[in-house]
N, C-alpha and C positions, 0 to 999 in steps of 0.2 A: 777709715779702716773697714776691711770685709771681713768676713769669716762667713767660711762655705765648708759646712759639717756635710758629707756624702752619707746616706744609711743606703744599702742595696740589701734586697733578697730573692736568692739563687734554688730554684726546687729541683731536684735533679730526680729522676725514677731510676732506681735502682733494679726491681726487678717487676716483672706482671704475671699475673696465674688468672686462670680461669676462677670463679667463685662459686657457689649451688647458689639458683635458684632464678627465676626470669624478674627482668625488672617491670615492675607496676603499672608502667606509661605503655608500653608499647610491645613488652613481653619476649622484647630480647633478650640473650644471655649478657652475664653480669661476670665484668674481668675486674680483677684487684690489682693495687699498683701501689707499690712500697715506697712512699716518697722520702726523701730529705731536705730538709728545707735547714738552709743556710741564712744567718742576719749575719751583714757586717759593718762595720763603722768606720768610716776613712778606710777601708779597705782592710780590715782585719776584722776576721772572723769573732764575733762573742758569745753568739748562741747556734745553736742545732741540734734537732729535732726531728726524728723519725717516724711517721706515721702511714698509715694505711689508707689508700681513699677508694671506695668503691663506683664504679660509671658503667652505663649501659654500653656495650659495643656495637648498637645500632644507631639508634637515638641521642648517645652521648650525653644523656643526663648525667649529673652527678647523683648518687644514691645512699643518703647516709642511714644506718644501720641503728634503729631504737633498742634497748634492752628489752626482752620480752618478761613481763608479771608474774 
């Protein structure tokens, strides 16, 4: 007997905007992008999640944002 559990997950970008301020490495501008991120399990959807991710548009770093003190 098998058993073959699939989990998949799907990021889809929803939108991009421009963001203030140059990134650190290399002092390119810094564009925003509205991700969602999809889990599913045997092929139905159980979680999803919407978040923001920050990346340079030269360099292509990714650039995550600290709270400032």
């Amino acid at each position: 007997m098998c058993l073959v559990f699939t989990c998949d997950q799907e990021d889809r970008v929803l939108a991009t905007q421009m963001a203030p301020g140059n990134c650190p490495y290399c002092g390119g501008l810094v564009s925003c992008a509205d991700v969602e991120s999809e889990w599913r399990f045997c092929f139905l959807p159980f979680y999803s999640k919407t978040r923001r991710k920050y990346y340079c548009t030269f360099c292509r770093s990714r650039l995550v944002l600290h709270p400032s003190t």
